[in-house]
C-alpha positions in Angstrom: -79.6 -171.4 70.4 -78.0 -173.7 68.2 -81.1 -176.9 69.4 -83.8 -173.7 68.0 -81.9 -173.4 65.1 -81.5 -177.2 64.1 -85.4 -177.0 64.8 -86.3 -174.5 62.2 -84.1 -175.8 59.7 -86.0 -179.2 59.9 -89.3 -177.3 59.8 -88.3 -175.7 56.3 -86.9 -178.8 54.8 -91.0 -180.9 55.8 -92.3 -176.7 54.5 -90.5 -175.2 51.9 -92.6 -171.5 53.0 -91.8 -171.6 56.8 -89.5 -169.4 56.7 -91.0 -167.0 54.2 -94.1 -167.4 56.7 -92.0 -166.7 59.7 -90.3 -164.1 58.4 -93.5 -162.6 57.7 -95.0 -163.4 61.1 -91.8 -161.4 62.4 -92.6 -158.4 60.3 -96.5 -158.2 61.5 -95.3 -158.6 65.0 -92.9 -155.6 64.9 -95.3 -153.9 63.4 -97.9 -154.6 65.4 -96.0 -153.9 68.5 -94.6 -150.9 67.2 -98.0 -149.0 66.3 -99.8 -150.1 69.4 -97.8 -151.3 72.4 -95.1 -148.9 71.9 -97.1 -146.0 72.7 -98.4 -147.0 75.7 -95.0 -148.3 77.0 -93.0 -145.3 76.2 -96.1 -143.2 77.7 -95.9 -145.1 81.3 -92.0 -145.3 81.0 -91.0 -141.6 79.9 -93.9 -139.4 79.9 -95.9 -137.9 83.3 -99.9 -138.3 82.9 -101.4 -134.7 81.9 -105.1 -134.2 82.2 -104.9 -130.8 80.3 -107.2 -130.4 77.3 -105.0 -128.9 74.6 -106.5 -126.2 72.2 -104.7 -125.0 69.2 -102.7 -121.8 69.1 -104.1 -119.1 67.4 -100.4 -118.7 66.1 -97.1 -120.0 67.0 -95.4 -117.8 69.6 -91.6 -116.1 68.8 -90.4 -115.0 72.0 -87.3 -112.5 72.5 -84.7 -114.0 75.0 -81.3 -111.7 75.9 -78.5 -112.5 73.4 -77.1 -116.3 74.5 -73.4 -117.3 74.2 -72.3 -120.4 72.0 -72.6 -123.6 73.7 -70.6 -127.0 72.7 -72.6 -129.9 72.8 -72.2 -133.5 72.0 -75.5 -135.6 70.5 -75.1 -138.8 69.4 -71.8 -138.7 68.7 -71.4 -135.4 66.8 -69.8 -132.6 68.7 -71.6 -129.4 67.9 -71.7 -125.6 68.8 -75.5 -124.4 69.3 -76.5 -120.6 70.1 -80.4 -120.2 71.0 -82.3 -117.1 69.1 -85.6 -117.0 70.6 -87.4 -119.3 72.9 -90.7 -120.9 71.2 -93.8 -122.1 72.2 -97.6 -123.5 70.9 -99.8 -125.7 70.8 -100.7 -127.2 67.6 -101.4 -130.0 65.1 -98.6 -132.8 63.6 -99.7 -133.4 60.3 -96.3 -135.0 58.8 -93.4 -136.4 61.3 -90.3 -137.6 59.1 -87.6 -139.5 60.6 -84.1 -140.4 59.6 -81.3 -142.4 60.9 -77.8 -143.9 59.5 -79.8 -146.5 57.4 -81.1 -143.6 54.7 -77.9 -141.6 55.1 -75.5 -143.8 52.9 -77.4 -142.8 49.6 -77.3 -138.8 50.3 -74.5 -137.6 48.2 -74.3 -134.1 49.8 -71.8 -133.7 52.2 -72.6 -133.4 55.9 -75.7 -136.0 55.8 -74.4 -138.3 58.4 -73.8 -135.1 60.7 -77.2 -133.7 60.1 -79.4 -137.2 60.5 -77.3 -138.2 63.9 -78.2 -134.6 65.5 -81.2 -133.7 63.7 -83.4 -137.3 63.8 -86.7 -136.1 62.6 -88.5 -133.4 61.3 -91.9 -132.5 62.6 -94.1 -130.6 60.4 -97.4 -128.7 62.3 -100.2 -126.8 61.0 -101.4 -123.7 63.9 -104.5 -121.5 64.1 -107.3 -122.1 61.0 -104.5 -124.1 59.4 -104.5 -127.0 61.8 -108.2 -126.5 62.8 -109.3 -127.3 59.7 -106.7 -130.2 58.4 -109.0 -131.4 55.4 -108.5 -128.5 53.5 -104.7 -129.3 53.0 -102.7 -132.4 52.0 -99.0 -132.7 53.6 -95.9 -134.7 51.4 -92.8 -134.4 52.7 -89.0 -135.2 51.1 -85.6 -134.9 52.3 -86.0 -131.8 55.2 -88.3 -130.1 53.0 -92.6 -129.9 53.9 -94.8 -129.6 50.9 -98.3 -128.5 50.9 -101.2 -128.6 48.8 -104.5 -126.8 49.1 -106.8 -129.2 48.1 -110.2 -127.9 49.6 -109.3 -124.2 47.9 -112.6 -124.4 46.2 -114.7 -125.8 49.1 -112.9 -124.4 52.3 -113.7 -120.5 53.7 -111.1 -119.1 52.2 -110.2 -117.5 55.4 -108.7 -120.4 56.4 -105.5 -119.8 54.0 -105.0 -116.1 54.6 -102.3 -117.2 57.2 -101.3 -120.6 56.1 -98.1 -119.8 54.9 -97.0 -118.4 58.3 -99.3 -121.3 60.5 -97.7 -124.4 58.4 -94.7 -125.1 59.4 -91.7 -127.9 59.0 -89.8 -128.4 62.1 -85.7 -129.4 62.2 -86.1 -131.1 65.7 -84.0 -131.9 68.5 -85.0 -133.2 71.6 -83.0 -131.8 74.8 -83.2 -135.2 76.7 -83.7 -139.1 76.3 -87.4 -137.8 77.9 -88.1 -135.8 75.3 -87.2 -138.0 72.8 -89.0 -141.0 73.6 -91.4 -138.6 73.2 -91.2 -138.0 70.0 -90.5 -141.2 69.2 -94.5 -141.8 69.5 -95.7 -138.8 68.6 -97.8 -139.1 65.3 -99.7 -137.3 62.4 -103.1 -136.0 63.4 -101.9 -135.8 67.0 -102.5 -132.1 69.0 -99.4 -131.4 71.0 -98.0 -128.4 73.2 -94.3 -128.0 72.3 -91.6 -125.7 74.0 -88.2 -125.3 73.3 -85.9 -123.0 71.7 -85.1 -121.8 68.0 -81.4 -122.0 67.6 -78.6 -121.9 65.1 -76.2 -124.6 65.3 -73.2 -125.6 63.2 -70.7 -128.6 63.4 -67.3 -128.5 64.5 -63.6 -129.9 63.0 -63.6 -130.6 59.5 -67.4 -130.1 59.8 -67.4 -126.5 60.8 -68.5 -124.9 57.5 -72.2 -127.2 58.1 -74.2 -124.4 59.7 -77.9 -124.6 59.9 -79.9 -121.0 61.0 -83.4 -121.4 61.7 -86.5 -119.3 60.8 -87.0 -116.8 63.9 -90.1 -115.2 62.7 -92.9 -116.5 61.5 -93.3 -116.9 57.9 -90.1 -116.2 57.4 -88.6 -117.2 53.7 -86.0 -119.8 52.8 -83.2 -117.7 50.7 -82.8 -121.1 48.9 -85.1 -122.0 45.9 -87.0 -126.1 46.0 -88.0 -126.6 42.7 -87.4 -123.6 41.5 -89.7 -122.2 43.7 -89.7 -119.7 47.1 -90.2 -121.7 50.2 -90.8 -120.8 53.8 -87.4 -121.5 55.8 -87.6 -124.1 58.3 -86.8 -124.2 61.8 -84.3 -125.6 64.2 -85.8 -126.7 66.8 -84.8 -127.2 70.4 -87.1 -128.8 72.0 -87.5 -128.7 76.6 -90.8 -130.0 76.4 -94.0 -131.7 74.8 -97.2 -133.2 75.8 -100.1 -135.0 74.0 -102.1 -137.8 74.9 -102.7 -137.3 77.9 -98.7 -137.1 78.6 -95.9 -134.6 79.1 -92.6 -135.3 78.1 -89.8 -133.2 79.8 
């Protein structure tokens, strides 16, 4: 290590910009890598090859399960209690994935941040039915846990396509239930068609974390009691999920 090291310091003292050079090279590699060998590597490693052709819901589907005790779990860390609602299924379109990890929680003032990133990794927003069949008549932005959609074709789209958008647009509080499934996810992207399963649960923390409860939306369209810019919002879900496929992979 140390003969490589003694190497690249002599190569910035004959070039003053190696190092900003190499540094960049670095960047472009990971990104490179990232965007285009990663997927096909986590597909071969994690994922089981699935021929099916997947279609777009006509709407998401809310299915009634008998009442389900509280379970204790652990995920990455954080010891949780979790009580399924419904089970869930469709197949539909990703048109915004946010991720978060520890790196982006230091600057959150609001309590309970660290819990929520560490159990809750990403959110996956998804458009179903007309909504996600016809993608250019919307644009997606997305802040902290909270999906924002414009309709930017109003005036050039069928207008049947936004009768049910509010109910067919949807931001996702995801989980994965195993390393699988979340290699999975890891890949999935914006624009992708994907069958999900899982569950709809409520979930809080546990200790001096207790009062951080999270419900999720249980029918469709459902309405956050909580304003965002002073404004009504559709309440998101919290989402479970046993198992995805897309490209040509299942992840379970």
């Amino acid at each position: 290590m140390l003969k490589y090291l003694r190497q690249i310091w002599i190569l910035c003292q004959i070039s003053p910009g190696f190092m900003l050079k190499a540094i960049a090279g670095g960047i472009l590699f990971f990104y490179v890598s990232n965007c285009f060998l990663k997927r096909p590597i986590y597909q071969k490693l994690y994922g089981k090859p699935n021929k099916q052709i997947l279609q777009i819901s006509e709407h998401d589907s809310f299915i009634d399960i008998p009442e389900q005790k509280v379970i204790p779990l652990n995920i990455n860390g954080y010891n949780i209690e979790v009580q399924t609602i419904k089970r869930f299924e469709t197949t539909t379109r990703i048109v915004y994935i946010d991720r978060y990890s520890s790196l982006g929680t230091w600057y959150r003032s609001h309590e309970g941040a660290a819990l929520y990133d560490a159990v809750v990794p990403q959110d996956i927003s998804t458009a179903t039915g007309l909504s996600g069949q016809n993608p250019q008549c919307f644009s997606f932005e997305h802040e902290y846990r909270l999906l924002w959609t414009t309709y930017t074709g109003y005036q050039t789209c069928n207008k049947e396509i936004f009768k049910d958008a509010h109910s067919d647009i949807n931001n996702n509080h995801s989980v994965a239930a195993n390393l699988n499934i979340q290699r999975g996810i890891d890949i999935l992207k914006a624009g992708d068609i994907a069958h999900i399963e899982g569950y709809l649960m409520y979930w809080n923390g546990t200790g001096k974390l207790s009062y951080q409860r999270f419900e999720s939306a249980i029918t469709p369209g459902q309405i956050s009691k909580q304003l965002a810019g002073g404004r009504k919002t559709g309440l998101c879900r919290q989402l479970l999920i046993t198992k995805l496929s897309f490209d040509g992979y299942t992840f379970e």
